[in-house]
C-alpha positions in Angstrom: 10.6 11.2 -10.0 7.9 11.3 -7.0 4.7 10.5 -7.8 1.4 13.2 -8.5 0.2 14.3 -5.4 -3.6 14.0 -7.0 -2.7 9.4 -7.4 -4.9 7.5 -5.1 -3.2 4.2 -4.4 -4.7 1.9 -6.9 -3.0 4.5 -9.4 0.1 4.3 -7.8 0.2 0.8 -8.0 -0.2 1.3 -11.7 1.9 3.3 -12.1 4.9 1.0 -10.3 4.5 -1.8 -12.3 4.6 0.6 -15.5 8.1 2.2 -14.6 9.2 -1.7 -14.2 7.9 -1.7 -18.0 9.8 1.3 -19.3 12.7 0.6 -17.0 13.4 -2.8 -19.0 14.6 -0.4 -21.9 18.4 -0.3 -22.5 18.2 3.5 -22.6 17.9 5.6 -19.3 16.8 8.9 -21.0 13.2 9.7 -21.1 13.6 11.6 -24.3 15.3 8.4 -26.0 12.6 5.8 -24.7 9.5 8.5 -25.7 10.6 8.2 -29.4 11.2 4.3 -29.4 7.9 4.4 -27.6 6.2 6.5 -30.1 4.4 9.0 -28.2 5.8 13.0 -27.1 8.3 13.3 -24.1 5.9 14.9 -22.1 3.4 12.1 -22.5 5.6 9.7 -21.3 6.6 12.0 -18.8 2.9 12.0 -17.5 2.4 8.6 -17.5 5.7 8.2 -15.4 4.1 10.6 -13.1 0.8 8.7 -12.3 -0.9 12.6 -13.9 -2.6 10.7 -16.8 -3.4 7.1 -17.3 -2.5 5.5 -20.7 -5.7 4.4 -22.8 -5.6 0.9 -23.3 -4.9 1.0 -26.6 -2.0 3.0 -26.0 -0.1 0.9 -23.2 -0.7 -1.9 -25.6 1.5 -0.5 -28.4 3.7 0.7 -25.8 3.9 -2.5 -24.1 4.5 -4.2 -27.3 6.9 -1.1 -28.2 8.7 -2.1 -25.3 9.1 -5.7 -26.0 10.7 -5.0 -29.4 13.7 -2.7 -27.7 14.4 -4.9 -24.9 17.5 -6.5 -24.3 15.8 -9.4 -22.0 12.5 -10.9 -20.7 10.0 -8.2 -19.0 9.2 -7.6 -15.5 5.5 -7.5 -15.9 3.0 -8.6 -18.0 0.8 -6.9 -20.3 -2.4 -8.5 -18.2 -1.3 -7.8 -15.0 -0.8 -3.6 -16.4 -4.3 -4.0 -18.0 -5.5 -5.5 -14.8 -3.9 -2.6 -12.1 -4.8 0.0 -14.8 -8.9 -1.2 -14.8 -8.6 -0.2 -11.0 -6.9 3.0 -11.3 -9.1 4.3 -13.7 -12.4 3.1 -12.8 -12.0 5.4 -8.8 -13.9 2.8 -6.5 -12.3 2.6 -3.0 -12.7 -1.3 -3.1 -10.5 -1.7 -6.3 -8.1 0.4 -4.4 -7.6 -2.1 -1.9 -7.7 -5.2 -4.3 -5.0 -3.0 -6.3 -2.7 -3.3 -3.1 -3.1 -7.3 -3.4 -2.6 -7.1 -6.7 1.3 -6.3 -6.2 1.5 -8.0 -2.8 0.4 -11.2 -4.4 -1.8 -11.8 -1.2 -4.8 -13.1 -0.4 -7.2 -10.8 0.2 -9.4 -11.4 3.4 -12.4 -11.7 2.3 -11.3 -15.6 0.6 -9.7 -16.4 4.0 -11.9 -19.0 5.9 -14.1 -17.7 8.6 -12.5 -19.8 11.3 -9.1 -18.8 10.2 -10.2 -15.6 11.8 -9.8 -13.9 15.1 -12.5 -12.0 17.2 -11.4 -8.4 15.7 -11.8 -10.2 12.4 -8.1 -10.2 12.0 -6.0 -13.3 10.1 -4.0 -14.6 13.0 0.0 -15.7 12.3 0.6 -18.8 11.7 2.5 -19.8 14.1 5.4 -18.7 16.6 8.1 -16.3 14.8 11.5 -18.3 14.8 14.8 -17.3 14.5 16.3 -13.4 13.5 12.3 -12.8 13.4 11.8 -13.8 16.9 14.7 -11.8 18.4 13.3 -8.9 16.3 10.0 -8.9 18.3 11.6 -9.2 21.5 13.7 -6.6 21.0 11.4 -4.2 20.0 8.6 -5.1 21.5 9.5 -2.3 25.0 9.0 0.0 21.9 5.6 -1.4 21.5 4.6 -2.0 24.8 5.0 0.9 26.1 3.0 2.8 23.5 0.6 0.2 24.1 0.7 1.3 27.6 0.2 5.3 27.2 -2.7 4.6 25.0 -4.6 2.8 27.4 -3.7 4.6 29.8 -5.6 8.0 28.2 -8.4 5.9 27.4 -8.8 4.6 31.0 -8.6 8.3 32.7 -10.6 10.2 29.7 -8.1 12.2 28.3 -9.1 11.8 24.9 -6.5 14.4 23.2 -3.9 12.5 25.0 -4.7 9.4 23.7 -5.0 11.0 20.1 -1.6 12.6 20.2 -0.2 9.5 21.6 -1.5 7.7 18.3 -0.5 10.2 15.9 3.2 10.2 17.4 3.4 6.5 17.5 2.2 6.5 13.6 5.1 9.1 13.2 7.6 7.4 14.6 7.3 3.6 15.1 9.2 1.4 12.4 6.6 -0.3 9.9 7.3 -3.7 12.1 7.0 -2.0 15.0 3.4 -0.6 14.2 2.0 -3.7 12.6 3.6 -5.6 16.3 1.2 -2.7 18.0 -1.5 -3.1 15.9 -2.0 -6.7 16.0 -1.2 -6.5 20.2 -4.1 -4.6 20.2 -6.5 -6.4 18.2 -5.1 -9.7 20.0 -6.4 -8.3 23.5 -9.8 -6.8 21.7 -8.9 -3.2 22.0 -10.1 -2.6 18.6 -11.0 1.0 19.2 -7.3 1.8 20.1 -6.4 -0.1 17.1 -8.4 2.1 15.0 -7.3 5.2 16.9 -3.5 4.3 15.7 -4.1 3.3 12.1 -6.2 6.4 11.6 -4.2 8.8 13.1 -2.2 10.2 10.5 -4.4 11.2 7.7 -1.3 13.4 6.4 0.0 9.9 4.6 1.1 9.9 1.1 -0.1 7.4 -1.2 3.4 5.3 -1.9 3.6 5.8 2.0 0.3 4.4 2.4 0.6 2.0 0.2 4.0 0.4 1.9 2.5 0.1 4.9 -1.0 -1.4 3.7 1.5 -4.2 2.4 3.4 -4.6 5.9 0.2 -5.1 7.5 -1.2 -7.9 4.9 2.3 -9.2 5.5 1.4 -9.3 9.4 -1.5 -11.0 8.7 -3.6 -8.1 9.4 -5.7 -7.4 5.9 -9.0 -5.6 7.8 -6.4 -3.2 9.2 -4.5 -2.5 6.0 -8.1 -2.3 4.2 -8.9 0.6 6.7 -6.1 1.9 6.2 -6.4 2.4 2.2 -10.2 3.2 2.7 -8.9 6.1 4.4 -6.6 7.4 2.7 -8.3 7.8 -0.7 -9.8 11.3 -1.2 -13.5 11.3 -1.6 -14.1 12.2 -5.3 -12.0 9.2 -6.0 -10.0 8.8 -9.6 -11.2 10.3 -12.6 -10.7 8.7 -16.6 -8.0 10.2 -18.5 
């Protein structure tokens, strides 16, 4: 099942780790696991969703529920679902990013030292890629480059719809890798307003989609960029207590 189109991407993260939860039962039918867990099909159903958010109370007995019926040891805790539910529930865009750390297991950058940064404010690599990783680069980095290319191009000869379509195709189309090797290109040579131009782009994203590459571009390193990105994507009345 998809997620509700209405889950901002704290709740989404939520609501990953609480399919792990459920999943852990032996049965695979929704019907069967709502009455081992105690609550109505469609409840369950709604909390698989991400449409309603368990009260705290209730995921306890469920978590416990869950515990009692499983065959072996659970994938998540019950503090690490209290912890993701506190910042789906509460609707602040900065527990939305933390969220994203949350199941990433990063660090986010605001505890990385100052002098660890670059001048964008980006968390450079640490060190040279080696190996498959480094042959990956080079061989998509013609990909890369020549995005890199057209966009500033348009921004050198004005053509400000051209270098906006440019961005939006290259959101569209370039792998995960391939975007976080453009973003980082970019912030590497201080065009941080192209930079922007590409990560804002699409604002057509859906939250999992969002969400996967927020976590490609902490795993590049480049936390200010995936922050931006989350920040962007939430809608503006944020999430509301169920």
């Amino acid at each position: 099942m998809t997620f509700w189109e209405g889950c901002t991407p704290a709740r989404t993260a939520f609501v990953t780790k609480f399919r792990d939860l459920v999943g852990a039962m032996p049965s695979e039918k929704q019907r069967s696991r709502a009455l081992q867990l105690a609550i109505p099909p469609s409840t369950l159903s709604n909390y698989w969703s991400g449409r309603r958010m368990p009260r705290v109370q209730t995921l306890r007995a469920i978590f416990e529920a869950v515990r009692a019926h499983a065959a072996t040891g659970l994938p998540v805790t019950l503090a690490e679902l209290e912890e993701l539910r506190s910042y789906a529930v509460e609707g602040r865009q900065e527990r939305d990013v933390q969220a994203v750390f949350v199941i990433a297991g990063s660090v986010p950058a605001a505890r990385v030292p100052a002098s660890a940064a670059g001048r964008s404010g980006e968390v450079p690599a640490t060190g040279p890629a080696e190996g498959p990783a480094r042959d990956r680069h080079s061989a998509r980095s013609a990909k890369v480059s020549e995005t890199l290319a057209v966009l500033r191009s348009a921004r050198a000869s004005g053509d400000l719809r051209h270098l906006i379509g440019t961005a939006w195709s290259a959101s569209r189309t370039l792998s995960e890798a391939d975007f976080c090797d453009a973003v980082g290109a970019l912030h590497a040579t201080g065009d941080t307003d192209l930079a922007e131009a590409l990560l804002l782009a699409d604002g057509q994203r859906e939250a999992a989609e969002t969400m996967r590459l927020a976590l490609a571009l902490m795993g590049a390193g480049l936390h200010s960029s995936a922050e931006l990105v989350m920040r962007a994507s939430l809608p503006s009345g944020g999430g509301t207590r169920s």
